[in-house]
FIZAGU-389319 format. One record per residue (C-alpha): residue in one letter; x, y, z. Coordinates in steps of 0.2 Angstrom, whole numbers, plus 5000, padded with zeros to 4 digits. Example, Ala and Ser with C-alpha at 12.3 -4.5 7.8 and 13.67 -1.06 7.14 Angstrom:
2
A506249785039 S506849955036 
//
This chain:
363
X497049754916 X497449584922 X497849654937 X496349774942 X494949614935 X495849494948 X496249594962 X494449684960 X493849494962 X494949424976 X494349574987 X492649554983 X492549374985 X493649395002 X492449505011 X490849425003 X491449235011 X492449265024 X491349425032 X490249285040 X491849215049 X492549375056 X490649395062 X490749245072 X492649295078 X492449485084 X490749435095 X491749295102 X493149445107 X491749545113 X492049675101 X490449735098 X489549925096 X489250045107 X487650165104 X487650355108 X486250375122 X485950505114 X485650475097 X484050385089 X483050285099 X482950135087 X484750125086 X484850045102 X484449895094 X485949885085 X487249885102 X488149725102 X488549725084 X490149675077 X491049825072 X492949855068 X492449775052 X493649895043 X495049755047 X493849635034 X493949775021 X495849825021 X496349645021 X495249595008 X495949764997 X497849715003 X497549534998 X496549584982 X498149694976 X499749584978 X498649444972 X498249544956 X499849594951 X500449404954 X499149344941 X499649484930 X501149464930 X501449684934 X502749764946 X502249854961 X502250034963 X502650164974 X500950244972 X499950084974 X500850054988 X500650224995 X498750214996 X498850045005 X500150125016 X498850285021 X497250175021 X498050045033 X498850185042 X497350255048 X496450105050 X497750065063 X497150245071 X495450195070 X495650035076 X496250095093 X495050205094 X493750065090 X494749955105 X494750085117 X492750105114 X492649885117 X493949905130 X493250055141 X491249975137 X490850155132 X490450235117 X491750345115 X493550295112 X495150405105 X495050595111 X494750695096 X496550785097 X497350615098 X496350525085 X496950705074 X498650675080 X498850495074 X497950565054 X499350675054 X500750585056 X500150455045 X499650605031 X501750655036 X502350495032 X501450495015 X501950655010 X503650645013 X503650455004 X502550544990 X503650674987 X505450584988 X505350404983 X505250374963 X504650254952 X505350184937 X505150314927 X505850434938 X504650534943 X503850554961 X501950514964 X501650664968 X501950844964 X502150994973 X500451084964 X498951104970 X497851004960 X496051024950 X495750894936 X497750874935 X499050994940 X498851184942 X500251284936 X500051454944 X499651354962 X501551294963 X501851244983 X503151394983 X504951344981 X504551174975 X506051064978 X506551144996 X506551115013 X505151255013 X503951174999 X504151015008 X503251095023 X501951175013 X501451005003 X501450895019 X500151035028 X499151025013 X499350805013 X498750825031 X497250975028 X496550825016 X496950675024 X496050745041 X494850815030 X494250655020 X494550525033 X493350615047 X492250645032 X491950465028 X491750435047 X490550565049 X489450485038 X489650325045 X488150335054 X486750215046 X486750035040 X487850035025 X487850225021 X489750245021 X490050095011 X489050124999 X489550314999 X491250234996 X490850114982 X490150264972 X491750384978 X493150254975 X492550154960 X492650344952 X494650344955 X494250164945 X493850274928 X494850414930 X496550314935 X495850204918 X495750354906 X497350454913 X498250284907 X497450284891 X497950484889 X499750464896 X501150614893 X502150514880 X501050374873 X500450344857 X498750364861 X499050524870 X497850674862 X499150844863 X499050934878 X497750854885 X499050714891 X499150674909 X500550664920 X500050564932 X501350454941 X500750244939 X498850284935 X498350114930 X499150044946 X498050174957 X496550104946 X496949934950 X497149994969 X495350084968 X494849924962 X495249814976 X494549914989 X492849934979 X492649754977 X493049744996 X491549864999 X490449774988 X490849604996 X490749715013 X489049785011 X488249625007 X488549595027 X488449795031 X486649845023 X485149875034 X485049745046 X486949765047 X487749625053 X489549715054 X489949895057 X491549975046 X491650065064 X493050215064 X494350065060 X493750055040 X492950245040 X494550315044 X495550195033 X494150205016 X494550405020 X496250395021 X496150285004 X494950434995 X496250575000 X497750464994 X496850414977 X496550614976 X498250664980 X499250534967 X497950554952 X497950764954 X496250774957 X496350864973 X494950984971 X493850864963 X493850784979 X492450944984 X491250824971 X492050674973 X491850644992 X490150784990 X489250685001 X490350685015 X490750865015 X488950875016 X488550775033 X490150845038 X489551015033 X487850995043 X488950955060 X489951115059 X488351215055 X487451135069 X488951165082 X489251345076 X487251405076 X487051295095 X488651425102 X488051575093 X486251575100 X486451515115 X485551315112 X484551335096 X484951205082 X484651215064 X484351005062 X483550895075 X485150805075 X486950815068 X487450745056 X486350775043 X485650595040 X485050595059 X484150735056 X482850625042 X482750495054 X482050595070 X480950695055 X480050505053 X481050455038 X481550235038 X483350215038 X483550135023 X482450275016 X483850405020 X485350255016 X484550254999 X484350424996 X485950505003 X486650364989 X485850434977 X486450604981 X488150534984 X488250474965 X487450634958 X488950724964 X490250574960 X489350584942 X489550764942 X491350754944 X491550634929 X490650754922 X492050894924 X493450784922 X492950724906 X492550904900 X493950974906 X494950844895 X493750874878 X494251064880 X495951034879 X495750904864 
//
C-alpha cells in the first residue's frame, strides 16, 4: 500500500513541477506540432506546441515505481515490470515517429506499416517474457486463456505450454497491443482528451488490481471460488497508480489551452500500458468497456473510411474521428473534451460494474 500512495505521488508531483521545464526544453529543440491542413481550422493555433510530452509522463511513471517500492520497502515484479517494459516500449515507437514529424517539419511521421511493425515486436517481446519468466511464486504473469473478468476455461490458447500455444498467445498480445495503443492515439486529438480518457481508464486497473489482491487464490480473506489468480495484482495496482498520478500532474499542463501535447510518443506508450494492465490482471475483454471510448473514436474512423470507399466519396461524419466531427457541428472544444469524458467514465464505471458482479455471483 506503501508502495502504490508514494509512487502515485512522486509521479504526480514529477509531471505537475517539472512539466514547465520540459516546456521550456522541447521548444528550445524545436520540437514542436505539426497541424493537419486539413483538420479544423482553429487548430492552426496550436502548431508550434510542445508535444512529445509522453517522455514527461513515462519518466514521471518509471520514477514514481522504483521510488515506491524503495519507501515501501517491496520487491519488484516481473509483472510490474512488464507494463513499464510495453509502455516504454512503444513510447520509443512513438517517439520516432514524433521526431520524424519535427525532423521532416511535416505532419506526418512513421508510415502506418512501420509504426504497426515496431507495436508488434514490442507486443512479441511481452508475450514471450509474459509467458516464460516467473515470479516468486512460480507462476507466469500471464496465462495462456483468453480472458473476461479473469480466465476463461473453455477459451484455452490451444496446446497451452507448446511451441504452438505460444504463437497463438503472442498473436493475441499483439491483436491488443496494436489495438489499444492506436486506440488511445486516435483519440488524441483535442486538448487533454486522451489524458483524461486515460486517467479514467487506468486508475480502473487501480481498483481492480486492489480487490484481486484482497480476493487472492489462497489468502485468508479469499471468498471460495470467487478467488483470483492473478500473478502480482497489488504490484500492477501500484503500476496503474504511477502512471495515473503522472496523467494527473500531466494534464494540469495538457488541458485546453494545452501547453504540451502527449503526441504519438505518450498515446502509443499510455496504450501500450492499458493493453498490458489488461493482459496481466485477466481482464482482456473488459478492455471493450474499459478502453469504450477509444474503440469508439476508433470505431467512427473505420466507419468513415469504409462508407467513403463503398459510395464512392460520401461520409457519415464531417470528420474522422468522432470528436472532429462535434467541432466542425459548432461544438467548443472543451465542450466535446468534457463530454467525451463523461462518456469515457460511463463505460469505465460500467466495467466496475460487471467486474464486481461477476465476483458477487460467485460468492
Amino acid at each position: 500500500m506503501i508502495a502504490l500512495l508514494v509512487g502515485g505521488a512522486v509521479s504526480l508531483v514529477f509531471t505537475l513541477l517539472l512539466t514547465p521545464w520540459f516546456i521550456k526544453l522541447f521548444h528550445r529543440l524545436g520540437w514542436g506540432q505539426f497541424i493537419r491542413s486539413d483538420g479544423p481550422q482553429s487548430h492552426h493555433t496550436k502548431r508550434g506546441t510542445a508535444t512529445m510530452g509522453g517522455i514527461v509522463l513515462i519518466l514521471g511513471t518509471v520514477l514514481g515505481y522504483f521510488v515506491g517500492h524503495l519507501a515501501g520497502g517491496d520487491r519488484l515484479t516481473p509483472s510490474g515490470l512488464l507494463v513499464l517494459l510495453m509502455m516504454v516500449g512503444l513510447g520509443f515507437i512513438g517517439f520516432l515517429d514524433d521526431f520524424t514529424k519535427v525532423r521532416n517539419q511535416r505532419s506526418l511521421g512513421l508510415g502506418g506499416w512501420a509504426k504497426i511493425l515496431g507495436q508488434v515486436i514490442v507486443a512479441v517481446i511481452f508475450a514471450v517474457l509474459a509467458i516464460t519468466v516467473h515470479s516468486r511464486v512460480g507462476q507466469t504473469s500471464a496465462s495462456h486463456f483468453i480472458s473476461g473478468v479473469r480466465d476463461i476455461p473453455w477459451l484455452n490458447l490451444f496446446f497451452a505450454g507448446s511451441l504452438i500455444g505460444g504463437v497463438l498467445f503472442a498473436i493475441w498480445v499483439i491483436m491488443i497491443t496494436v489495438s489499444a495503443s492506436n486506440g488511445v492515439n486516435v483519440a488524441d486529438g483535442l486538448d487533454g482528451l486522451a489524458t483524461g480518457a486515460s486517467i479514467l481508464a487506468i486508475g480502473s486497473y487501480i481498483v481492480i488490481g486492489f480487490w484481486q489482491n484482497n480476493q487472492l487464490c489462497g489468502s485468508v480473506r479469499a471468498v471460495g471460488s470467487a478467488c483470483y489468480t492473478t500473478t502480482n495484482p497489488l504490484d500492477l495496482a501500484v503500476v496503474a497508480a504511477c502512471i495515473s498520478g503522472g496523467l494527473i500532474g500531466f494534464l494540469w499542463w495538457n488541458t485546453s489551452p494545452a501547453q504540451i501535447f502527449l503526441g504519438d510518443t505518450g498515446s502509443l506508450g499510455l496504450g501500450g500500458a492499458v493493453a498490458a494492465l489488461a493482459i496481466l490482471t485477466r481482464t482482456e475483454l473488459l478492455l471493450v468497456l474499459i478502453g469504450g471510448l477509444f474503440l469508439v473514436v476508433t470505431g467512427s474512423v473505420i466507419l468513415q473510411r469504409i462508407y467513403f470507399k463503398l459510395t464512392h466519396g460520401k461520409r457519415i461524419f464531417l470528420m474522422s474521428p468522432l470528436h472532429h466531427h462535434f467541432e466542425l457541428k459548432g461544438w467548443a472544444e472543451v465542450t466535446v473534451v468534457v463530454r467525451f469524458w463523461i462518456i469515457a467514465g460511463l463505460f469505465v464505471a460500467a466495467a466496475l460494474g460487471v467486474f464486481y458482479l461477476e465476483w458477487i455471483s460467485r460468492t
